[in-house]
C-alpha positions in Angstrom: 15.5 -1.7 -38.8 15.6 -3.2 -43.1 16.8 -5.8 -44.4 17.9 -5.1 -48.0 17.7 -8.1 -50.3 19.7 -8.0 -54.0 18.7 -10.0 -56.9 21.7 -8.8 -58.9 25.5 -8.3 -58.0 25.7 -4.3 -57.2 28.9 -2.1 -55.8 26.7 0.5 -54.3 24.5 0.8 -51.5 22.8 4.4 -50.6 20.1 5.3 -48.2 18.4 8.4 -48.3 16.2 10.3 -45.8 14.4 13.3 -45.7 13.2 15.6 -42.7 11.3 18.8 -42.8 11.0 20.4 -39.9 8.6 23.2 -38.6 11.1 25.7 -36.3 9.1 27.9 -33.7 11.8 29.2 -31.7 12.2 32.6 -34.1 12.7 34.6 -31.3 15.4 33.0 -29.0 15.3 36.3 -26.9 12.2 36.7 -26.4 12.1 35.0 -22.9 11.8 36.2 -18.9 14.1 35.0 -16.2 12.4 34.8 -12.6 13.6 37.8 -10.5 15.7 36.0 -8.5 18.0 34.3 -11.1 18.2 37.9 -13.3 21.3 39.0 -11.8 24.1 36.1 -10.9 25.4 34.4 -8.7 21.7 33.2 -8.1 21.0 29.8 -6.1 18.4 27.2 -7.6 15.5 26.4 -5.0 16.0 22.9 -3.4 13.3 21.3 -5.2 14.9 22.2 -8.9 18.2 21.2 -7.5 17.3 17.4 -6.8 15.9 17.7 -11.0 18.8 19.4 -12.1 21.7 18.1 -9.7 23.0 15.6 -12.5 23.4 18.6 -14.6 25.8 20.8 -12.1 28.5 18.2 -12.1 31.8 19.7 -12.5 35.7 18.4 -12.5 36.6 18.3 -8.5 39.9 19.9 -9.3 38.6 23.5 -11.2 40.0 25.7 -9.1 43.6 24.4 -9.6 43.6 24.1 -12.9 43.9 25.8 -16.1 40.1 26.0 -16.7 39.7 27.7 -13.4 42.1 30.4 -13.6 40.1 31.1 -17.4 37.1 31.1 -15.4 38.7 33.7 -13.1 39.1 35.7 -16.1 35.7 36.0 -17.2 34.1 36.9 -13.7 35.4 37.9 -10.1 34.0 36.1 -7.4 31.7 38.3 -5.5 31.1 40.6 -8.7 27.4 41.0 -9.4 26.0 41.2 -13.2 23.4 40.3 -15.2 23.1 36.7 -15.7 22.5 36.2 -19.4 25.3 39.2 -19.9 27.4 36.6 -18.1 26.8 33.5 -20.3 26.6 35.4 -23.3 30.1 36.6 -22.0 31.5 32.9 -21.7 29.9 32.0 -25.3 31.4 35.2 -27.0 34.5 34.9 -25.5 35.2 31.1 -26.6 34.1 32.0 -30.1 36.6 35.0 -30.2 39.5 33.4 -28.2 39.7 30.0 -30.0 40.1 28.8 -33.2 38.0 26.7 -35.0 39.1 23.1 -36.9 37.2 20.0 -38.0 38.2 16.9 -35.9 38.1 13.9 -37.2 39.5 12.0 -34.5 36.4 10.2 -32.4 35.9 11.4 -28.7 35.1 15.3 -27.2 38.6 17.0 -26.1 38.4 18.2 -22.5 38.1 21.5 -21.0 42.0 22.0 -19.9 42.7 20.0 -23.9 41.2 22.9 -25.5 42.0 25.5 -23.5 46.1 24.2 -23.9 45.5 23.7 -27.5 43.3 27.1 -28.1 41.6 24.7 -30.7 38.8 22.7 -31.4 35.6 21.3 -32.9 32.2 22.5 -31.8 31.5 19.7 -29.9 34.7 20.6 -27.8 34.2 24.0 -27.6 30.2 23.0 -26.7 31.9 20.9 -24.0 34.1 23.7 -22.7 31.0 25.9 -22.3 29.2 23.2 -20.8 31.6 22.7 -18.1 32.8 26.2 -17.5 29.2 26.9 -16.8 28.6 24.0 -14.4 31.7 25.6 -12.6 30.3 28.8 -12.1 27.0 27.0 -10.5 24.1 26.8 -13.8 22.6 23.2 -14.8 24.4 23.2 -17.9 23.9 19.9 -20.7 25.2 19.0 -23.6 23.0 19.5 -27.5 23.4 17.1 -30.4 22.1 18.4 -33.8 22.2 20.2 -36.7 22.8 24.0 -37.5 21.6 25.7 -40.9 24.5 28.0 -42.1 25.3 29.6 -45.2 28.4 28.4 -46.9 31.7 29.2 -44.2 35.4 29.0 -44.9 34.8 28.1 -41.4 33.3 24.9 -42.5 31.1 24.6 -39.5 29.1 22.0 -41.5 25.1 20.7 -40.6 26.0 18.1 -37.9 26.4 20.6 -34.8 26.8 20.9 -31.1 26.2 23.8 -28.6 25.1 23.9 -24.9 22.2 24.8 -23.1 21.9 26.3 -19.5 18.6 26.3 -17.1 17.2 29.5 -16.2 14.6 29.7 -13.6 11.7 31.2 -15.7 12.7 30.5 -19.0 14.1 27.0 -19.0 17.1 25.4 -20.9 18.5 28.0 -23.5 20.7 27.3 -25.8 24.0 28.6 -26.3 26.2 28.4 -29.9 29.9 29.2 -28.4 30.9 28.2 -32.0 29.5 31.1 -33.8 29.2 33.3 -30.4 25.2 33.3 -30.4 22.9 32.0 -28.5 20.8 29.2 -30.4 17.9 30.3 -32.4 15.7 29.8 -35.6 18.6 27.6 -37.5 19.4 25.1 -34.5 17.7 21.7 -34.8 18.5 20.0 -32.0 18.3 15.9 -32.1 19.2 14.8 -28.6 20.8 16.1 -25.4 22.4 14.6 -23.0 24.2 15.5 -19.5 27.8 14.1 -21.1 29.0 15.0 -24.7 29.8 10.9 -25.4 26.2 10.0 -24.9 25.0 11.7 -28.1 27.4 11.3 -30.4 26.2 12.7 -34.4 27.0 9.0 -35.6 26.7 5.6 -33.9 26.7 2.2 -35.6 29.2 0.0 -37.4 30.0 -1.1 -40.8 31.6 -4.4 -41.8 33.0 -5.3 -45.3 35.5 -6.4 -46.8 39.0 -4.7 -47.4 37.8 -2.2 -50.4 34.6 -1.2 -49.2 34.1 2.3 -47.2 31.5 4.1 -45.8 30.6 7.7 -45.9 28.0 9.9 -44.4 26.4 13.6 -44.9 24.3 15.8 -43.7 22.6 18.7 -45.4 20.5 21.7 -43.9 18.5 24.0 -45.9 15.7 26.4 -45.7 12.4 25.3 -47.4 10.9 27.9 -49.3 
């Protein structure tokens, strides 16, 4: 909280702040699963399920709906595999099957939304991930930050969302269905949260009069 006192009329109002951050996750691989959870479907001992219950939420109508029969797609109920093979799969598969676009319009689209419109932003397609996962059975949540990305005619740009899923050994890794990775070295997370409108990149409110406007931007880059 500032208050901002001016001693002579001004049009112009800018606030600057600067973060540097020390990243130690340079090896987003390196990491062991406990031997029951390597292959999936895998069930989460009782005592992590109470922790992690509000995290395995999922839309009560999946199976009928369009989200469920693209679930179907991906794995066959019974079928065993690997399961980061698996949620690499889902992550690779939204990058490759959906387009990207920058969405201005407030609000996360919904699982079925995006599927129908085989578009969205990466906080939808985060969202989708998020969900499809909690279908399947992980503790899936949803990541708030910023990503540091050379210049894209993606335009992926430094405020950024992915998922992250709990794996019994290894804890909650991240997941980038955006770019089809799974998070490493240039992911900065800033808050996470077990629903995509509780961490929003922007909150706050801005009241002037008729001319005045407001912008906001965010840049990433790698300190020497």
């Amino acid at each position: 909280m500032a208050t901002a006192t001016f001693n002579l009329p001004t049009n112009q109002l800018a606030v600057e702040s600067e973060v540097i951050i020390q990243q130690y996750n340079e090896a987003p691989l390196d990491f062991l699963v406990a031997d029951y959870a390597i292959e999936y479907p895998f069930t989460y001992p009782s005592d992590d399920k109470i922790l992690l219950s509000p995290y395995m939420v999922y839309p009560a109508h999946k199976m009928k709906s369009l989200l469920g029969e693209w679930i179907a797609n991906l794995w066959t109920s019974g079928e065993r595999i690997q399961t980061y093979t698996l949620l690499q799969r889902l992550c690779i598969h939204i990058h490759q099957s959906l387009s990207y676009r920058v969405r201005e319009e407030p609000g996360v689209q919904t699982a079925e939304q995006t599927l129908s419109s085989a578009t969205g932003s990466c906080r939808d397609f985060a969202a989708l991930f998020m969900v499809a996962a909690r279908c399947l059975g992980f503790a899936a949540r949803f990541v708030s930050g910023y990503l540091h990305a050379p210049p894209s005619t993606d335009n992926w740009g430094a405020t950024h969302a992915w998922a992250e899923v709990y794996l019994p050994g290894a804890g909650w890794k991240g997941f980038d269905p955006t770019i089809g990775e799974i998070a490493g070295s240039d992911h900065f997370a800033v808050a996470v949260a077990r629903l995509p409108e509780s961490v929003p990149p922007i909150a706050g409110s801005f009241v002037g009069t008729s001319g005045s406007s407001l912008n906001v931007g965010v840049w990433v880059t790698k300190w020497p």
